[in-house]
C-alpha positions as CSV (number, residue, x, y, z in Angstrom):
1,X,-13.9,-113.1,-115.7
2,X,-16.2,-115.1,-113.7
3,X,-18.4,-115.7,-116.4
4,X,-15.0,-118.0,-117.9
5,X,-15.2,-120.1,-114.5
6,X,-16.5,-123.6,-115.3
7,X,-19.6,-124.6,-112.9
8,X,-19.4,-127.3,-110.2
9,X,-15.9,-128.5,-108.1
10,X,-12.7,-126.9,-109.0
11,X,-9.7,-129.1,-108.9
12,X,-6.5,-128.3,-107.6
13,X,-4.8,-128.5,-111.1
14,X,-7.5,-126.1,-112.5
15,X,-7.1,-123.8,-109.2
16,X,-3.4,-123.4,-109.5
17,X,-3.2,-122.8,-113.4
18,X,-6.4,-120.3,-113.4
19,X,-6.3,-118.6,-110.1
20,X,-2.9,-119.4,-107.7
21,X,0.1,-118.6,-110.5
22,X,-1.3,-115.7,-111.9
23,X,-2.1,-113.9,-108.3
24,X,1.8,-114.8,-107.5
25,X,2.7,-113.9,-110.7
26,X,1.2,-110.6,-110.1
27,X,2.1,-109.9,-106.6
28,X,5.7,-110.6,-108.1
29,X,6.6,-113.6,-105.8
30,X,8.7,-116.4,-106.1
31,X,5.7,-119.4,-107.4
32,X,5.7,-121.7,-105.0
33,X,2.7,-124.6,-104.5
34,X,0.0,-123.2,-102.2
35,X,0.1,-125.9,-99.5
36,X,4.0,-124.9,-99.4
37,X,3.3,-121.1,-99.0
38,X,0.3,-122.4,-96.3
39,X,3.1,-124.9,-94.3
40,X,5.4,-121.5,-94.2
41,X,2.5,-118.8,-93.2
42,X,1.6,-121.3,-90.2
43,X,5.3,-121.7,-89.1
44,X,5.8,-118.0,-89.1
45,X,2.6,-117.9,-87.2
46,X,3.8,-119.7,-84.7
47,X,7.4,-118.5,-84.2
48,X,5.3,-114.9,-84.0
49,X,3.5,-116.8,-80.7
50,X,0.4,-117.3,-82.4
51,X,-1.5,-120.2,-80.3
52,X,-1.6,-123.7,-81.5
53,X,-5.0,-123.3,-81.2
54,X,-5.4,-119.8,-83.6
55,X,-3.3,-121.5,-86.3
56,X,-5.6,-125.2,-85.9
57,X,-8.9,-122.7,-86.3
58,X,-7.3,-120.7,-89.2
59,X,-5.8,-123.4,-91.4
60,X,-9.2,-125.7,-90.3
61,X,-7.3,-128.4,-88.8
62,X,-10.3,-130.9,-87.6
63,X,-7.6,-132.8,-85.8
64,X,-5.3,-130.8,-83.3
65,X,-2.8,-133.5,-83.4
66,X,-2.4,-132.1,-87.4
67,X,-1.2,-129.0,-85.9
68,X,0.9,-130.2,-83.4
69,X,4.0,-130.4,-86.2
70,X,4.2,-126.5,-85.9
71,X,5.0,-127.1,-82.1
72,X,8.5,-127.4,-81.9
73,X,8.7,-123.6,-83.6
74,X,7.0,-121.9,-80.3
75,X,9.5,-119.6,-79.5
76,X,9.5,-120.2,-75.6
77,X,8.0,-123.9,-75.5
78,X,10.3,-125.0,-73.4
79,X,11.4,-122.3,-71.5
80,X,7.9,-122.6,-70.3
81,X,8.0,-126.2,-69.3
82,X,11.4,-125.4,-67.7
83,X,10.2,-122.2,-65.6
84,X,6.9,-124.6,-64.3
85,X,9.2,-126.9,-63.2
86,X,11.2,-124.9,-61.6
87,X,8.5,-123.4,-60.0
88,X,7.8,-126.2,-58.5
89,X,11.0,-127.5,-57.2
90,X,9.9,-127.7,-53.6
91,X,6.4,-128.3,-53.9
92,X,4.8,-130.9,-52.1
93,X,3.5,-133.7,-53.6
94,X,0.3,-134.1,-54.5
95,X,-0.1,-138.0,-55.1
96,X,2.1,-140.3,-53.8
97,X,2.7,-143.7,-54.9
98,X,1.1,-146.5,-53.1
99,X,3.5,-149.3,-51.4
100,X,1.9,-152.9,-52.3
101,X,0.9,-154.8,-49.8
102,X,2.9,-158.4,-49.9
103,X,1.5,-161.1,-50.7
């Protein structure tokens, strides 16, 4: 079988028809393009609680703003914002703003 591979870059077209459809074909899935089976893995990921930062060094996201999009699926994202606050109801603060002097 590797012997049939043709030498030097594979294109997506050629990886989907050769490689991609047959594996799902013989794993007996539903075909679906790989970048939309990818997009689904990481947002399962995530709702798991996977760190951001697991899934950006997994899917090889240079950029961690790319990765950022699966944010909103944390499961407790904002429960943790919420409970820091909270936290800090009564804390004193820290830096205060500065009163201009007039003029």
């Amino acid at each position: 079988m590797l012997a049939d591979l043709p030498l030097g870059p594979v294109s997506d077209g050629h990886f989907r028809t050769r490689v991609w459809y047959p594996a799902i074909k013989a794993a007996g899935i539903r075909r679906f393009p790989p970048r939309i089976m990818r997009h689904t893995a990481a947002s399962w990921l995530v709702q798991d609680g996977v760190p951001l930062y697991d899934v950006q060094q997994l899917l090889g996201h240079e950029d961690y703003a790319t990765t950022q999009r699966y944010a909103h699926l944390a499961p407790d994202a904002h429960t943790k914002v919420l409970e820091s606050w909270s936290r800090r109801l009564d804390a004193r603060v820290t830096h205060e703003r500065k009163e201009a002097r007039p003029s």
